[in-house]
Kinemage of the C-alpha trace (Angstrom):
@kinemage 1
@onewidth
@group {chain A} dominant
@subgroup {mainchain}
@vectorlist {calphas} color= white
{ca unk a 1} P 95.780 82.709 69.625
{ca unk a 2} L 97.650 83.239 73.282
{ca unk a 3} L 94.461 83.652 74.819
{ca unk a 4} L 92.032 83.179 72.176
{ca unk a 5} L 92.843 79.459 71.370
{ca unk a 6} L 95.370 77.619 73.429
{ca unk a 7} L 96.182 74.468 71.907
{ca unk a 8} L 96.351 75.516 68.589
{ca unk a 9} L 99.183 78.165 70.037
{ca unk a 10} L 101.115 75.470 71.504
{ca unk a 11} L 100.688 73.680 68.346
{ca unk a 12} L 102.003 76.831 65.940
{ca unk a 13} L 104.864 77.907 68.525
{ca unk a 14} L 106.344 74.967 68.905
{ca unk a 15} L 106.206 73.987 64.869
{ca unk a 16} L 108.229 77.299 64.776
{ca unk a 17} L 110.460 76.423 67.094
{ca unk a 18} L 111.044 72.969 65.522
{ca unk a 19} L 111.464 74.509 62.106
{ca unk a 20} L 114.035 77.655 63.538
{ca unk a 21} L 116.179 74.731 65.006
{ca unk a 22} L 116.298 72.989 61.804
{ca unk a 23} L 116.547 75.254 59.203
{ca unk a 24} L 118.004 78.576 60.983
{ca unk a 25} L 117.204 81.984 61.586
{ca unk a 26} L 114.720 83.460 60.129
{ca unk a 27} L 112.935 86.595 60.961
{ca unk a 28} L 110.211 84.938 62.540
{ca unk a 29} L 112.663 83.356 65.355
{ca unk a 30} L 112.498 86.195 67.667
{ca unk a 31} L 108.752 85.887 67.768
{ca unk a 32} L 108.661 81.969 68.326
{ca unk a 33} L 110.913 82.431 71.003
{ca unk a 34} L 109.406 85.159 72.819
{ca unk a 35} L 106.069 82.695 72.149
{ca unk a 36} L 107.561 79.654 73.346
{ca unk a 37} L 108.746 81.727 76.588
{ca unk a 38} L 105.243 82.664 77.232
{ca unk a 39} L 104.377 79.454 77.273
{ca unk a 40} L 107.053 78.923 79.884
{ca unk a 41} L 105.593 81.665 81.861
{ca unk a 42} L 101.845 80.794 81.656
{ca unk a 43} L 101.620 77.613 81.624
{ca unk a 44} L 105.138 75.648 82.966
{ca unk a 45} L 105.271 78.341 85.683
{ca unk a 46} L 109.088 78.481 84.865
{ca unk a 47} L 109.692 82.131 84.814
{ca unk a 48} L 113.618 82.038 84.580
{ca unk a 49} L 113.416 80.581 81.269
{ca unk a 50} L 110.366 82.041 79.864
{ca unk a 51} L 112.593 85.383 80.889
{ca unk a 52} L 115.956 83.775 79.370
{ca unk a 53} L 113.885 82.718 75.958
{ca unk a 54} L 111.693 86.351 75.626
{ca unk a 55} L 116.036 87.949 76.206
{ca unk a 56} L 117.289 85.931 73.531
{ca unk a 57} L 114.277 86.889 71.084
{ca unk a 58} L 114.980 90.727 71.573
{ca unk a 59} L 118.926 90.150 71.255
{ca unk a 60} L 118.333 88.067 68.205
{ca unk a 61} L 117.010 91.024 66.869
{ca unk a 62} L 119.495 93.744 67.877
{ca unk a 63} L 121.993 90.755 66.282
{ca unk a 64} L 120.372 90.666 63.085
{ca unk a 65} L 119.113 93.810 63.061
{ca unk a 66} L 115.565 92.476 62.522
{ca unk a 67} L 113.627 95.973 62.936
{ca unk a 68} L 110.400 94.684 61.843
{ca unk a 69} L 110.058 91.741 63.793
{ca unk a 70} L 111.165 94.220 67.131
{ca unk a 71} L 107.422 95.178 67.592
{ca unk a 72} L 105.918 92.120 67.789
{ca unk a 73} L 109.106 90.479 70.384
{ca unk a 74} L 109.084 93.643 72.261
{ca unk a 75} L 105.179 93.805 73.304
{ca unk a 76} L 105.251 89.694 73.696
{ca unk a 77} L 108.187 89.873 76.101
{ca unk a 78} L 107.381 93.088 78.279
{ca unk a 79} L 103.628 92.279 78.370
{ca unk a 80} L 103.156 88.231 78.778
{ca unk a 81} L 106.804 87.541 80.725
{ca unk a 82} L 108.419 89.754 82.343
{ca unk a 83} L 105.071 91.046 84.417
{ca unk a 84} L 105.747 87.858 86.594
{ca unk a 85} L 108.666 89.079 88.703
{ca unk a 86} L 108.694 93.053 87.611
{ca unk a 87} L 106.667 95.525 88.175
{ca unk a 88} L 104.231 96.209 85.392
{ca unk a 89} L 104.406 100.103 85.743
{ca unk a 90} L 108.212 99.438 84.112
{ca unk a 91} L 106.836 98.527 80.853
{ca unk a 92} L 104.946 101.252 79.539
{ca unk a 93} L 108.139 103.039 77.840
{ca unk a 94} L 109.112 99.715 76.323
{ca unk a 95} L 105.568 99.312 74.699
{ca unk a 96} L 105.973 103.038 72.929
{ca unk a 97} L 109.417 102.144 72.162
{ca unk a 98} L 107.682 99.248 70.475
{ca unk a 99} L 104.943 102.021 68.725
{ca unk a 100} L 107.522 103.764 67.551
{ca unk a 101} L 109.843 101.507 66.183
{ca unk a 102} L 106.710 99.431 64.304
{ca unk a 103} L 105.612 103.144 62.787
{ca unk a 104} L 109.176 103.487 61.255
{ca unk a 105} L 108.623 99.936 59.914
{ca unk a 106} L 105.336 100.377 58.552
{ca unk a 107} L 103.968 96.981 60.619
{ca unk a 108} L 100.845 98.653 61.738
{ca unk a 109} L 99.486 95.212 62.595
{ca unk a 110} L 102.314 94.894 65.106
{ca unk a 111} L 102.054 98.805 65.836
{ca unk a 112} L 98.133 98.438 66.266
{ca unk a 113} L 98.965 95.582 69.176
{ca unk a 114} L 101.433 97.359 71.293
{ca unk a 115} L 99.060 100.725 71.478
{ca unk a 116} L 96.412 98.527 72.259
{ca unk a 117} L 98.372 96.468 75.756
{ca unk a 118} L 99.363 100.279 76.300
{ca unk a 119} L 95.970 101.284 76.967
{ca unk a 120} L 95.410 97.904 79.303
{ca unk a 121} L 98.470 98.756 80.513
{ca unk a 122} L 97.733 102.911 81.654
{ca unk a 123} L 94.440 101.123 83.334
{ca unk a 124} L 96.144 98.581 85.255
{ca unk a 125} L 99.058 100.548 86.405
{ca unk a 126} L 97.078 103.895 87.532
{ca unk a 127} L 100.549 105.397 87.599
{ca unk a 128} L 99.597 107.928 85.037
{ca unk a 129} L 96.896 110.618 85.585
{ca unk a 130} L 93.802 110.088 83.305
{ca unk a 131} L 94.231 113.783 82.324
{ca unk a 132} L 96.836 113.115 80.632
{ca unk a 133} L 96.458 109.319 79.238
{ca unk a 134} L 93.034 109.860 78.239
{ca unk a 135} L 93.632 111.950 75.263
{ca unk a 136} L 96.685 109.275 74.393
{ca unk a 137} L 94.148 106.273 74.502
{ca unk a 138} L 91.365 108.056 72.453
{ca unk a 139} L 94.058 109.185 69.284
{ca unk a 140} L 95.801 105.316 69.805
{ca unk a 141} L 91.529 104.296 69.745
{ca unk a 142} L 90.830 106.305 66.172
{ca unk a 143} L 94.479 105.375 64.774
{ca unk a 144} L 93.829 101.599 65.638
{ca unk a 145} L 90.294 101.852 63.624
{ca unk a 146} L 91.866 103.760 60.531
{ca unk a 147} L 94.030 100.593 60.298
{ca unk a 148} L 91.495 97.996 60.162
{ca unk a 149} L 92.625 95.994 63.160
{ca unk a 150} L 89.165 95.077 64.365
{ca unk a 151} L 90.221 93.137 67.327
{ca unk a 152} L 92.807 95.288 68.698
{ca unk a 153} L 90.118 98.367 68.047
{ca unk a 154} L 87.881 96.541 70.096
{ca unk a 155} L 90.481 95.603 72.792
{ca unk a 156} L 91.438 99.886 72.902
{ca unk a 157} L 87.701 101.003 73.139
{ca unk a 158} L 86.612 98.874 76.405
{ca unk a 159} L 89.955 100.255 77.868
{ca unk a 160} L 89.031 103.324 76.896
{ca unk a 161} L 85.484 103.857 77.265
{ca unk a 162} L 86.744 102.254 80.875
{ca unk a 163} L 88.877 105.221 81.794
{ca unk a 164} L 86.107 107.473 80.355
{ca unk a 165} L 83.886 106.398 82.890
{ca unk a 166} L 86.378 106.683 86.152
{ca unk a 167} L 87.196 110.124 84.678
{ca unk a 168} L 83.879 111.682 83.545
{ca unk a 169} L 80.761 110.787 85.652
{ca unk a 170} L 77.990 109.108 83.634
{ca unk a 171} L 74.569 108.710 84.343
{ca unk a 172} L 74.735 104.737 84.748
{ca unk a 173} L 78.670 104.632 86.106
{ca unk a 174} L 78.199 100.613 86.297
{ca unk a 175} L 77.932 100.043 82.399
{ca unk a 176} L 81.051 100.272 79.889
{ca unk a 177} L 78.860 102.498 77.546
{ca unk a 178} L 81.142 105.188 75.497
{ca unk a 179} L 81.183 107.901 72.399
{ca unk a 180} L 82.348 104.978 70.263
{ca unk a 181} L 80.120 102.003 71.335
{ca unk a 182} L 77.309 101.216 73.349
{ca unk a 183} L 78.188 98.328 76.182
{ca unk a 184} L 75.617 95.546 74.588
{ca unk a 185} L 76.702 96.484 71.246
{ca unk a 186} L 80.358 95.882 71.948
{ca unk a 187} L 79.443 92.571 73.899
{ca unk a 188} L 77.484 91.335 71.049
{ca unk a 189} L 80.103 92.108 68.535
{ca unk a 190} L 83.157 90.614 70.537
{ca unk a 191} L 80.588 87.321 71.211
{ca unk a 192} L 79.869 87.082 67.606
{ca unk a 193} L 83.462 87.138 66.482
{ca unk a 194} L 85.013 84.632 69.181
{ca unk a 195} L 87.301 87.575 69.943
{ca unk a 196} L 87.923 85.844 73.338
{ca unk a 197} L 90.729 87.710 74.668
{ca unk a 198} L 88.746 91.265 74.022
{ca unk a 199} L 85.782 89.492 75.967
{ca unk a 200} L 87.811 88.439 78.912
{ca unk a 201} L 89.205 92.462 78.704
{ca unk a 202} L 85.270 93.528 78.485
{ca unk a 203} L 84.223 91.435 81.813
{ca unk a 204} L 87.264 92.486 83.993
{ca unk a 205} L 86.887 95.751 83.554
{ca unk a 206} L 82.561 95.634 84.132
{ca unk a 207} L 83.284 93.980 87.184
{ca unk a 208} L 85.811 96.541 88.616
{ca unk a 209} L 83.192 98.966 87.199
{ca unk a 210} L 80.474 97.223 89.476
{ca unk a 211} L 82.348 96.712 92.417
{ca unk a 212} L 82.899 100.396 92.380
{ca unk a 213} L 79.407 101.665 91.534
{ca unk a 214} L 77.194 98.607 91.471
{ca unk a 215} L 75.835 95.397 92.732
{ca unk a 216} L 78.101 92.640 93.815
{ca unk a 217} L 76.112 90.187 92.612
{ca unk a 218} L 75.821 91.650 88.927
{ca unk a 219} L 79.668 91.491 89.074
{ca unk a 220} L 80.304 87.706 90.309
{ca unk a 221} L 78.061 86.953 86.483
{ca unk a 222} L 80.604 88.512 84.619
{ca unk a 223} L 83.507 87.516 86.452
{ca unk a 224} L 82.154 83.725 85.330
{ca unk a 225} L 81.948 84.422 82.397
{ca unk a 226} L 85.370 85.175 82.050
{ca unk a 227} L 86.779 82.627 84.466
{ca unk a 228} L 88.253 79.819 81.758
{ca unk a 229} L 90.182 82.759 80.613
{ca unk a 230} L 91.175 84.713 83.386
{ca unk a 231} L 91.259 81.726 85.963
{ca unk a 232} L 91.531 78.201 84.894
{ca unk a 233} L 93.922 79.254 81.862
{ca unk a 234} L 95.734 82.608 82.917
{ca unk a 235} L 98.186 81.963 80.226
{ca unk a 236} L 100.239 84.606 81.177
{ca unk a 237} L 97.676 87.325 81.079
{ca unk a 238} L 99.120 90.397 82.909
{ca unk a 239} L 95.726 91.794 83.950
{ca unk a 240} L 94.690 88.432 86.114
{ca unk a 241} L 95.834 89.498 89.235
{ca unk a 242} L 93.391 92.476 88.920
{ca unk a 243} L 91.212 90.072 88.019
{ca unk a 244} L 91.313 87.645 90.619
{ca unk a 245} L 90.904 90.738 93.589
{ca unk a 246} L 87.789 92.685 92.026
{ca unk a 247} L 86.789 89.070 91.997
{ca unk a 248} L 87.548 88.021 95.293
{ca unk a 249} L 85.791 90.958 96.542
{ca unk a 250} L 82.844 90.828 94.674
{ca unk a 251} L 82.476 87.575 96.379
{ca unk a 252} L 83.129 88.796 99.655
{ca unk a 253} L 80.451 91.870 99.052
{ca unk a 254} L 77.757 89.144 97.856
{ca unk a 255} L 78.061 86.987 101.206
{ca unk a 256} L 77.544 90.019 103.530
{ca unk a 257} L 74.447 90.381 101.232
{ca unk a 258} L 73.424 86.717 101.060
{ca unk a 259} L 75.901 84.985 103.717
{ca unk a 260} L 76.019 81.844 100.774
{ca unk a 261} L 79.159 79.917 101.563
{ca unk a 262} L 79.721 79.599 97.562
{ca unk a 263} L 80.878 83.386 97.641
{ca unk a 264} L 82.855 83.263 100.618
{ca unk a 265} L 84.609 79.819 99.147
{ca unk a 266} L 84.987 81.666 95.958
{ca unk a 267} L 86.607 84.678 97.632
{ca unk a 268} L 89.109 82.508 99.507
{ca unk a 269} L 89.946 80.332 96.094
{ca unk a 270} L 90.378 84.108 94.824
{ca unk a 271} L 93.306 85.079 97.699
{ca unk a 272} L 94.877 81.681 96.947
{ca unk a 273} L 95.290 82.326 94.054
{ca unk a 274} L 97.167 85.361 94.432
{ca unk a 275} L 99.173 84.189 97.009
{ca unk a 276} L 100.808 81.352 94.421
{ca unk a 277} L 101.674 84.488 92.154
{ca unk a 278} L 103.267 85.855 95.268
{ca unk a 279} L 105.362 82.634 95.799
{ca unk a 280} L 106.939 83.232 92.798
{ca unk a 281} L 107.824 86.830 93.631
{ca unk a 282} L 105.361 88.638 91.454
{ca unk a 283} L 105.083 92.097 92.952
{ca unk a 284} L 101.863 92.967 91.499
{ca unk a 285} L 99.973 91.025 93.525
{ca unk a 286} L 101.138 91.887 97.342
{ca unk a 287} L 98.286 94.798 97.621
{ca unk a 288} L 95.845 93.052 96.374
{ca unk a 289} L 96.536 89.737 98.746
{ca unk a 290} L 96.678 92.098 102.187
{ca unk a 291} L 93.489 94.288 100.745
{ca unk a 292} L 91.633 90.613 100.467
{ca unk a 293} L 92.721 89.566 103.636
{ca unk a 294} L 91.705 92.885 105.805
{ca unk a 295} L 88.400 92.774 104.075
{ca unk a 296} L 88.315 88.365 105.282
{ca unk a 297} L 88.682 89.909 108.638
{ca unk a 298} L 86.294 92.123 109.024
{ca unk a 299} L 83.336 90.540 107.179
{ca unk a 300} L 84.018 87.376 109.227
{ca unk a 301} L 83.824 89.644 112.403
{ca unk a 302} L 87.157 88.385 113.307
{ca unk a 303} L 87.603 90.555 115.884
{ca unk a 304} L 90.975 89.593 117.819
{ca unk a 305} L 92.798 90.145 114.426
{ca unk a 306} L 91.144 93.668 113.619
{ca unk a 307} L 94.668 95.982 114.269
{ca unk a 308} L 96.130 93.330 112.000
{ca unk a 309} L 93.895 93.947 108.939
{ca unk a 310} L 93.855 97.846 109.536
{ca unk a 311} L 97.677 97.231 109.176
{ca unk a 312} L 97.143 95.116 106.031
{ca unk a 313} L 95.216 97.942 104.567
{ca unk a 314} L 97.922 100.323 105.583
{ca unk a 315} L 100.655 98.128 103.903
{ca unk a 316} L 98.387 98.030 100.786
{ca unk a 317} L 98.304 101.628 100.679
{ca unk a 318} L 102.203 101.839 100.941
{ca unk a 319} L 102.937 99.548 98.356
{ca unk a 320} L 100.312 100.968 95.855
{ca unk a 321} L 102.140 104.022 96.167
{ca unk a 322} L 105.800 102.966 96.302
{ca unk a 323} L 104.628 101.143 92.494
{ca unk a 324} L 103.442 104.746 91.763
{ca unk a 325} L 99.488 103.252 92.015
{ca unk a 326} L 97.524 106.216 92.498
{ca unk a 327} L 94.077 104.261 91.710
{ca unk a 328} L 95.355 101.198 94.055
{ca unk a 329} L 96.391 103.750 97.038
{ca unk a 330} L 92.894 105.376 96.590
{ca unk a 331} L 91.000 102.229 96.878
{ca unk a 332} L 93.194 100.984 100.109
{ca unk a 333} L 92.641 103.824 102.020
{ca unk a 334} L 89.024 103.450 100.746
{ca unk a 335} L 88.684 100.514 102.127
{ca unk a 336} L 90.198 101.040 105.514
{ca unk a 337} L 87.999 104.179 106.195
{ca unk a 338} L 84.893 101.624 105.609
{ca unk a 339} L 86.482 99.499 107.949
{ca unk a 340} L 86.299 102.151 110.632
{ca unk a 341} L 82.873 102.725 109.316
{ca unk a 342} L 81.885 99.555 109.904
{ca unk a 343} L 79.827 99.732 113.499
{ca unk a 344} L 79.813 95.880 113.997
{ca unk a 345} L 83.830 96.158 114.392
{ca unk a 346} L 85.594 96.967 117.564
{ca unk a 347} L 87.792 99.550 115.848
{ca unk a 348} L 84.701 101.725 114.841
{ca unk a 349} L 86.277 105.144 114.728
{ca unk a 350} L 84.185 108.184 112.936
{ca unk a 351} L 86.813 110.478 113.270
{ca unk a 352} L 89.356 107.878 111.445
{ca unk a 353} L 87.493 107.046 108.620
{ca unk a 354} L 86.854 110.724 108.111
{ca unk a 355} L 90.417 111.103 107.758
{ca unk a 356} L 90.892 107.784 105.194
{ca unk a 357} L 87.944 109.186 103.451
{ca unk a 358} L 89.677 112.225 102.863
{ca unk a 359} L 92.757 110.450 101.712
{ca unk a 360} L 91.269 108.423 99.260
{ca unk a 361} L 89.014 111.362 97.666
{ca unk a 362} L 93.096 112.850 97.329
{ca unk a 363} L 94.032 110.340 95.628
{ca unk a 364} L 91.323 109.693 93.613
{ca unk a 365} L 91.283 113.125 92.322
{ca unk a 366} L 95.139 113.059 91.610
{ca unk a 367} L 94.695 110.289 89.535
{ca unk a 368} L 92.112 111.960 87.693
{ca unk a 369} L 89.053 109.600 88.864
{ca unk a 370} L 86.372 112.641 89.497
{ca unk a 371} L 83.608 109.854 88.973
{ca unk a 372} L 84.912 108.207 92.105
{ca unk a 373} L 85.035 111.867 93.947
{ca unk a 374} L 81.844 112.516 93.182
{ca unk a 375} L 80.639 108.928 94.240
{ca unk a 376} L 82.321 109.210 97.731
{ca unk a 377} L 81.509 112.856 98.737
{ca unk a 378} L 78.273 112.260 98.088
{ca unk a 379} L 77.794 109.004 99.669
{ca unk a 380} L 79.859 110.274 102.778
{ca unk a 381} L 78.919 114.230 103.134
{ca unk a 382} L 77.277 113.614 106.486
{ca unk a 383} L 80.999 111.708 107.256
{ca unk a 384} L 83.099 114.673 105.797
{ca unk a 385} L 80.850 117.932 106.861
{ca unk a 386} L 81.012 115.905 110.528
{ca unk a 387} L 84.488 115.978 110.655
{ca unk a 388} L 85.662 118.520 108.396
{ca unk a 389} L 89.156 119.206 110.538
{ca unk a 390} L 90.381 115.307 110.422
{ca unk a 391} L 92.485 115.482 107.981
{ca unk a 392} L 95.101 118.161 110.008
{ca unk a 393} L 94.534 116.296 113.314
{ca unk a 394} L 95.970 113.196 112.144
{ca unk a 395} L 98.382 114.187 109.581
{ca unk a 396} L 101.103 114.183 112.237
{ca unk a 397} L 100.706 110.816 113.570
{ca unk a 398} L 100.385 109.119 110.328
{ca unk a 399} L 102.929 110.823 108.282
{ca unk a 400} L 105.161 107.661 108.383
{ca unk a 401} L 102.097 105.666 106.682
């Protein structure tokens, strides 16, 4: 209901609250509290006590030793609260202490919920090398289905099938298409079953998958589609910053295209956005706000403010990788080398995008994204083969970066 319905969880959580207050403890407590603080967080915008409600729900249950209601407080807390003003890459242990806790319990439903924000979770953070979380996701995937949990099945495959296709190139790279589901099969079937949240899950991650690899315009379609969710509500979804960049850029790659001020409005609504999740000291958001802003500059030709932006990017890159980001430091330095690219700017520099080029195809590869190697050496080899000492020459002078 967080996502899926909104009223009706406002409704529910705060029944619980009202009947916890009158009657007492009760196992369910810890949940309505760690509810009640999400509601705090997504919708009141008051972080200190959605934080101060979602520590009271886990202490309840150290207190009173409720072990089975751990899962459920533990995953509601660390995924929907405390993303706001802590970085998200600190809550993957949490969410398989939560696994692992719910297995000794025997909630599976609860168990089946925290694997399933883990996979979101590996995606978003790009801390951890898809070599290694793949074959995590996929048993978590076929666990989730033994147990019947349709909606959190559903919610593992897209993230799945998602990594799948940044880690092993596909013939069509722009579609969600996977060993377990077709893409129009799984749209059909989340449609069909009002799983909203799974939906809003399904049209962030196409539209990171066609920013990458496809058309611009293809991506603004599905980022409507998902924008009650992931914009009007938010709702403390974790994965709407994300949202709101891939988004913005979108946007900003359909008005080079098109130059219709709707997508450069839309764009700019986009970096707002993330600038009032900034305000409140969210630091999942500060890459993504100087990334949008670089790529403002140089698609408005703003050409007096062109070393500022290439410093943006540079920043961006930094911060990716001081979160351990190895898929956000990849795309940064992406984008900067296209800056340089870019023959229309005054800092058009060959030689220096070479050298970004080279650092995103690192990075890239580190993380384990050989679809994105493959993508950029191709669509560059003229760049790279041109160049193909860059990478020593500069090293030196940007070793601070």
């Amino acid at each position: 209901l967080y996502l899926g319905n909104p009223p009706l969880f406002i409704i529910l959580t705060c029944k619980g609250l009202q009947m916890s207050l009158k009657y007492g403890i009760s196992p369910s407590t810890p949940i309505t509290m760690s509810c009640v603080g999400s509601l705090f967080a997504g919708i009141q915008k008051d972080y200190d006590k959605a934080r101060m409600l979602g520590e009271s729900g886990l202490a309840i249950c150290e207190k009173h030793r409720l072990k089975k209601t751990l899962p459920q407080v533990v995953t509601q807390t660390f995924a929907f609260i405390r993303h706001y003003k802590r970085p998200m890459q600190q809550y993957i242990a949490p969410l398989r202490y939560a696994m692992d806790v719910g297995m000794r319990m025997g909630v599976m439903e609860d168990v089946s919920l925290a694997k399933g924000m883990f996979c979101s979770m590996v995606n978003a953070t790009g801390t951890t090398a898809l070599p290694q979380a793949l074959p995590e996701m996929e048993r978590y995937m076929r666990n989730i289905k033994h147990s019947g949990h349709t909606d959190q099945w559903l919610h593992t495959v897209a993230s799945v099938q998602f990594a799948q296709k940044l880690s092993r190139p596909h013939q069509d790279n722009t579609t969600l298409d996977g060993d377990c589901m077709i893409e129009d099969e799984m749209f059909a079937l989340v449609r069909s079953k009002g799983e909203n949240v799974v939906l809003g899950l399904l049209n962030n991650y196409k539209v990171q998958l066609l920013v990458h690899f496809g058309d611009p315009l293809d991506a603004i379609k599905h980022g409507e589609e998902s924008a009650e969710m992931g914009i009007a509500y938010g709702m403390g979804n974790p994965f709407i910053s994300r949202f709101q960049f891939f988004v913005g850029l979108a946007n900003l790659r359909a008005y080079e295209k098109t130059r219709k001020r709707k997508h450069l409005n839309t764009a700019r609504m986009m970096k707002n956005r993330l600038k009032e999740l900034a305000k409140e000291e969210n630091p999942n958001v500060l890459h993504f706000i100087l990334m949008l802003r670089a790529e403002l500059t140089r698609v408005l030709r703003r050409l007096n403010k062109e070393e500022m932006a290439l410093n943006q990017l540079n920043e961006a890159a930094v911060t990716a990788r001081r979160m351990g980001s190895m898929l956000d430091d990849a795309f940064a330095n992406e984008l900067r080398a296209c800056f340089y690219l870019d023959s229309q700017c005054q800092s058009f520099d060959k030689e220096q995008a070479a050298y970004y080029m080279r650092q995103a195809v690192k990075s890239y590869r580190d993380y384990g994204a050989e679809t994105k190697v493959i993508q950029l050496q191709k669509k560059y080899k003229d760049l790279l083969l041109a160049h193909p000492q860059t990478e020593d020459k500069k090293a030196g002078s940007n070793s601070t970066s």
